[in-house]
C-alpha positions as CSV (number, residue, x, y, z in Angstrom):
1,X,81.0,93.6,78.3
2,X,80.6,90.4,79.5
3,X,77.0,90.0,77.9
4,X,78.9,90.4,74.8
5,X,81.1,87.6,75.1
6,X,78.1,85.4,75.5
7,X,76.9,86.0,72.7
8,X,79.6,85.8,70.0
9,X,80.4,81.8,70.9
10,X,76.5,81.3,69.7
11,X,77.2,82.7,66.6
12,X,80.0,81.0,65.7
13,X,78.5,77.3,66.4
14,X,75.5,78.6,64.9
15,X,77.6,79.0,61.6
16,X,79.4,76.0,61.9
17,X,76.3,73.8,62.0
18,X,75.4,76.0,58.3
19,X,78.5,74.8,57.3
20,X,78.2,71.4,58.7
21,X,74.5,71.0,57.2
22,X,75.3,72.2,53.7
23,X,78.7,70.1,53.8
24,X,76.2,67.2,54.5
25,X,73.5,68.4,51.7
26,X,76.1,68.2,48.7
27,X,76.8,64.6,49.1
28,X,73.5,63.6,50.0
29,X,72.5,66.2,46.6
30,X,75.1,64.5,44.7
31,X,73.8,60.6,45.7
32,X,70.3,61.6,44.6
33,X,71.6,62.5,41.0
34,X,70.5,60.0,37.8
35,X,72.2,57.0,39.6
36,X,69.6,57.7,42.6
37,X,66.6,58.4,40.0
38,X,67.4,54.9,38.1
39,X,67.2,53.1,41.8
40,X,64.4,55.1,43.0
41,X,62.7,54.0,39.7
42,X,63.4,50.3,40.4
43,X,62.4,50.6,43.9
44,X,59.2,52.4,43.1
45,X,56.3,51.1,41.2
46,X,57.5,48.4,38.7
47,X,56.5,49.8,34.9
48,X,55.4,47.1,32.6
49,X,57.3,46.5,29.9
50,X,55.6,45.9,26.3
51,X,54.7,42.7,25.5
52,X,55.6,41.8,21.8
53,X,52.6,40.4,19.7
54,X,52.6,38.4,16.5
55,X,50.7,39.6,13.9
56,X,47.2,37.5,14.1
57,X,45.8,37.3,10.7
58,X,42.3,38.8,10.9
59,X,39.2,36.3,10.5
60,X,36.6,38.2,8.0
61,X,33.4,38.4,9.6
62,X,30.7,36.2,7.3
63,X,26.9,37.5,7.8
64,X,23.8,35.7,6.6
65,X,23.7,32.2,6.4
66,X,26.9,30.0,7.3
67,X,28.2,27.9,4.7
68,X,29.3,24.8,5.9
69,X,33.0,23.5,4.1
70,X,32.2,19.8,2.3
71,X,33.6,17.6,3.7
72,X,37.2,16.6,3.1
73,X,36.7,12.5,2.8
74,X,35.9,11.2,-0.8
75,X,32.3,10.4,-0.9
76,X,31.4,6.7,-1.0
77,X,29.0,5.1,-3.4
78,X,26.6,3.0,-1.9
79,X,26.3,-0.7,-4.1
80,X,22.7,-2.5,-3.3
81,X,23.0,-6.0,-1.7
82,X,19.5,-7.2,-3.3
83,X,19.9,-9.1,-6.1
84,X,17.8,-7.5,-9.3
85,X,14.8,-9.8,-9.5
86,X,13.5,-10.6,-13.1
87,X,10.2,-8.7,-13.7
88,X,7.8,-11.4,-14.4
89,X,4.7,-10.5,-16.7
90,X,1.2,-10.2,-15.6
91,X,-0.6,-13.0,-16.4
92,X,-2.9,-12.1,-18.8
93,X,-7.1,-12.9,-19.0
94,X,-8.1,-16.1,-21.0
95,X,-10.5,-14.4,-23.5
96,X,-13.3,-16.0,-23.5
97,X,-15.0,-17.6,-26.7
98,X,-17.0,-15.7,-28.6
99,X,-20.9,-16.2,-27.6
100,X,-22.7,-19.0,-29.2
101,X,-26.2,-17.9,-30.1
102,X,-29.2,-20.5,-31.0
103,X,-32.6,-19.5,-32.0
104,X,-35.4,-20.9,-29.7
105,X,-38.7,-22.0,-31.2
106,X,-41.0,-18.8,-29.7
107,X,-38.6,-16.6,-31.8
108,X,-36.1,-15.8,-29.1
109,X,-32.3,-16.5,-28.7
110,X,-30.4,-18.6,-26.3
111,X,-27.0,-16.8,-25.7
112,X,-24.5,-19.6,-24.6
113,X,-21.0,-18.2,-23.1
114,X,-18.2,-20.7,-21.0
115,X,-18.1,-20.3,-17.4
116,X,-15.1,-22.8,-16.6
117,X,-14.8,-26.4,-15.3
118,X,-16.7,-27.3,-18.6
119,X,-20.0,-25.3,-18.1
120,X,-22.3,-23.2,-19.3
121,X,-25.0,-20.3,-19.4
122,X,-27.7,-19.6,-21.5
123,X,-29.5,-16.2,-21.4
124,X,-32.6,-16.4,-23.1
125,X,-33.0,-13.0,-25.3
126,X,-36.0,-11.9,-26.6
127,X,-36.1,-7.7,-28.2
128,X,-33.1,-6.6,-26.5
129,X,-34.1,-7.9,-22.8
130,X,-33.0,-11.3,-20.6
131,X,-36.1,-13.1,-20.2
132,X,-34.2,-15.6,-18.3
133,X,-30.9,-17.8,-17.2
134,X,-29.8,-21.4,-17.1
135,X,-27.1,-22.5,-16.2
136,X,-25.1,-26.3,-16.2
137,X,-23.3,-27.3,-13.1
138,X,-22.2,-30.6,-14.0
139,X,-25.6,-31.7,-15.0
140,X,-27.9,-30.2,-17.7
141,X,-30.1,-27.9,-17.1
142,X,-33.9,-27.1,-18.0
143,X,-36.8,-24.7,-17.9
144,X,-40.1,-24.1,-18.7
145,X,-40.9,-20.8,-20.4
146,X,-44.4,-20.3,-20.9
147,X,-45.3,-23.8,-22.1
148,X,-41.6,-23.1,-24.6
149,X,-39.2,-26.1,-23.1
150,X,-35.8,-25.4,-23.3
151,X,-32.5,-28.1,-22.7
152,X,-28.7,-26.6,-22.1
153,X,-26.7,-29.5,-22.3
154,X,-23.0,-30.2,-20.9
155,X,-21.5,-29.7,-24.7
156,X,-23.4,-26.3,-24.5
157,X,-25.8,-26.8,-27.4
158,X,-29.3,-25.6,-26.5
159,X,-33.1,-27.6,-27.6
160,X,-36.2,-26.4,-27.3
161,X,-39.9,-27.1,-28.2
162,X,-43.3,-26.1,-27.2
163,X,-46.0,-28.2,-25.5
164,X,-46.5,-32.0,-24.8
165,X,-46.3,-31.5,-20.8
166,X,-47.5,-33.9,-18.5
167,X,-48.9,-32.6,-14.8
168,X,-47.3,-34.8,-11.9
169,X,-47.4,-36.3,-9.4
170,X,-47.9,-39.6,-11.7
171,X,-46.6,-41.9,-14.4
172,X,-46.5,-40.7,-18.3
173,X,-45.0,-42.1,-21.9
174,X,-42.3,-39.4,-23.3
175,X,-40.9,-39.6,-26.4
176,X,-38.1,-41.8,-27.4
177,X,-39.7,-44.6,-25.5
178,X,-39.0,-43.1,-21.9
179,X,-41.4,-43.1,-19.0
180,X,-41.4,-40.5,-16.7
181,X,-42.8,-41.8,-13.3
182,X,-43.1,-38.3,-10.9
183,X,-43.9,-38.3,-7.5
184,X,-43.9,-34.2,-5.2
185,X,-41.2,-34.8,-2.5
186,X,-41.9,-30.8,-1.2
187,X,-43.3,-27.6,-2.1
188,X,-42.2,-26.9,-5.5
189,X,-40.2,-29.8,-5.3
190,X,-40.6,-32.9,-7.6
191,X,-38.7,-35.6,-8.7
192,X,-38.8,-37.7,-11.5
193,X,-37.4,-41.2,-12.5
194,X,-36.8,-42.0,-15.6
195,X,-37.6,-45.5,-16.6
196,X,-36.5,-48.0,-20.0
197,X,-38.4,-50.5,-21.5
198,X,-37.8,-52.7,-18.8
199,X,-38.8,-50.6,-16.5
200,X,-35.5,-50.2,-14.8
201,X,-34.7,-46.6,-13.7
202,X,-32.1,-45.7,-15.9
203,X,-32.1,-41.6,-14.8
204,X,-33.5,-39.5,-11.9
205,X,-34.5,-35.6,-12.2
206,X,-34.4,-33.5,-9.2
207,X,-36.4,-30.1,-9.5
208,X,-35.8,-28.4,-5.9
209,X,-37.0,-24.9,-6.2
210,X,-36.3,-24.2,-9.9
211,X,-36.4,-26.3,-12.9
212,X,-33.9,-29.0,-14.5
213,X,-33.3,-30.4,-17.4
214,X,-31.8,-33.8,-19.2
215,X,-30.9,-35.5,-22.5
216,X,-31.3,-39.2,-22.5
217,X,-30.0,-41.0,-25.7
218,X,-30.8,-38.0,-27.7
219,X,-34.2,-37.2,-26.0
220,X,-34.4,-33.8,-24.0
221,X,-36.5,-34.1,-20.6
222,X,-37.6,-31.1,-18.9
223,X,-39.1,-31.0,-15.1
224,X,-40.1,-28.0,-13.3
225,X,-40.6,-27.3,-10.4
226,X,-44.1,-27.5,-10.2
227,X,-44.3,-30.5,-11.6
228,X,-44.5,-30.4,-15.2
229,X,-42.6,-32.6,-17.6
230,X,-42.1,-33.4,-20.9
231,X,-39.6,-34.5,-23.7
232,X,-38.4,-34.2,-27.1
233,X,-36.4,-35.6,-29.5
C-alpha cells in the first residue's frame, strides 16, 4: 500500500506539466500566426522589390557601312583673295620678209634672208644644194667661189663677177681707181689697204681665216683669205 501512494503524486504533476506545456503552446501557436509570418519575413532575408523602368526606345541596329549625318552648320563658300590678273597675249613671231633671191653670174642664186640688227645672209644655191654662206656683221662680206666673186652688202643686195684677181702679198690697180696694197699678216691671213688717188688709205680689209668683202663708192672688193683680191664695178 504504501508503494502505491508513491506513485499516484507522479502522475498527477506529470499531467500538470501536459497541461502546463500545452497552456504554454497555444499562445506561443497563436503569436506565430500571420502577424509572426509578416515579422519573420522582415526579419529574414530582405526580398527586392521591382524596380520600375521607363520604356527605352530601341536603337535599330545599322550593318554595313556607317553613314555619317551632314553636318548641321550651313556650309561656307570660300571667296579667293587673289585678284583676277588680266591674261596678257603671247607675243607673237615677227615674220620674217620674204627671201630676196639674186642670180649670180656662174648661173647660181644668192638667197638673201634678215637676221636682225640690220644684217644679212646669203646662201649661194646652185640645183637644189647650198654651195655656200655669207654673212654681214656690221661690215660687208665677201667670197671667192671658184674664181666667181661675190659682195653682200649692209643694204642686203648681192654683186658678183668672175675673174680679174690679183695674188698678194703686193700692190695692184682695181677698178674704179682703187689700189689695193696687200701684205700676209698670218696663215691664211691677209690684209689689205685700200688706197685713193692720193694715196691716202681710205679703207682696210681684214681676211682672218675666211674671206671678206667691201663696196667702196660703188666698187665691190673682195679678199680671201689666201690672198687673192679683186674688184668690180
Amino acid at each position: 500500500m504504501p508503494r502505491k501512494a508513491t506513485h499516484r503524486p507522479t502522475t498527477v504533476r506529470t499531467l500538470a506539466e501536459a497541461i502546463l506545456t500545452v497552456a504554454l503552446i497555444v499562445p506561443m501557436a497563436t503569436a506565430c500566426g500571420p502577424d509572426s509570418d509578416a515579422s519573420a519575413t522582415a526579419s529574414g532575408t530582405a526580398s527586392a522589390a521591382p524596380v520600375a523602368t521607363v520604356p527605352t526606345t530601341a536603337v535599330p541596329t545599322v550593318t554595313g557601312t556607317a553613314t555619317t549625318a551632314p553636318p548641321t552648320t550651313a556650309p561656307t563658300t570660300a571667296v579667293a583673295t587673289t585678284k583676277p590678273t588680266t591674261p596678257t597675249a603671247a607675243p607673237t613671231a615677227k615674220p620674217k620678209s620674204p627671201a630676196r633671191s639674186y642670180p649670180l653670174v656662174d648661173g647660181s642664186t644668192a638667197e638673201v634672208q634678215p637676221v636682225g640688227n640690220q644684217n644679212w645672209t646669203a646662201r649661194i644655191v646652185s640645183r637644189g644644194s647650198v654651195l655656200a654662206t655669207l654673212e654681214t656683221k656690221d661690215t660687208d662680206a665677201g667670197l671667192d667661189a671658184n674664181d666667181m666673186f661675190v659682195v653682200l652688202s649692209l643694204d642686203g643686195t648681192v654683186h658678183s663677177w668672175m675673174g680679174g684677181a690679183h695674188q698678194g702679198p703686193g700692190t695692184f690697180k682695181l677698178a674704179g681707181g682703187w689700189t689695193a696694197k696687200l701684205t700676209k699678216v698670218g696663215e691664211l691671213h691677209y690684209r689689205a689697204q685700200i688706197l685713193g688717188l692720193d694715196n691716202a688709205v681710205n679703207g682696210t680689209l681684214d681676211a682672218d681665216q675666211h674671206d671678206t668683202g667691201a663696196v667702196a663708192n660703188g666698187v665691190y672688193i673682195a679678199l680671201t683669205a689666201g690672198g687673192r683680191i679683186s674688184a668690180h664695178m
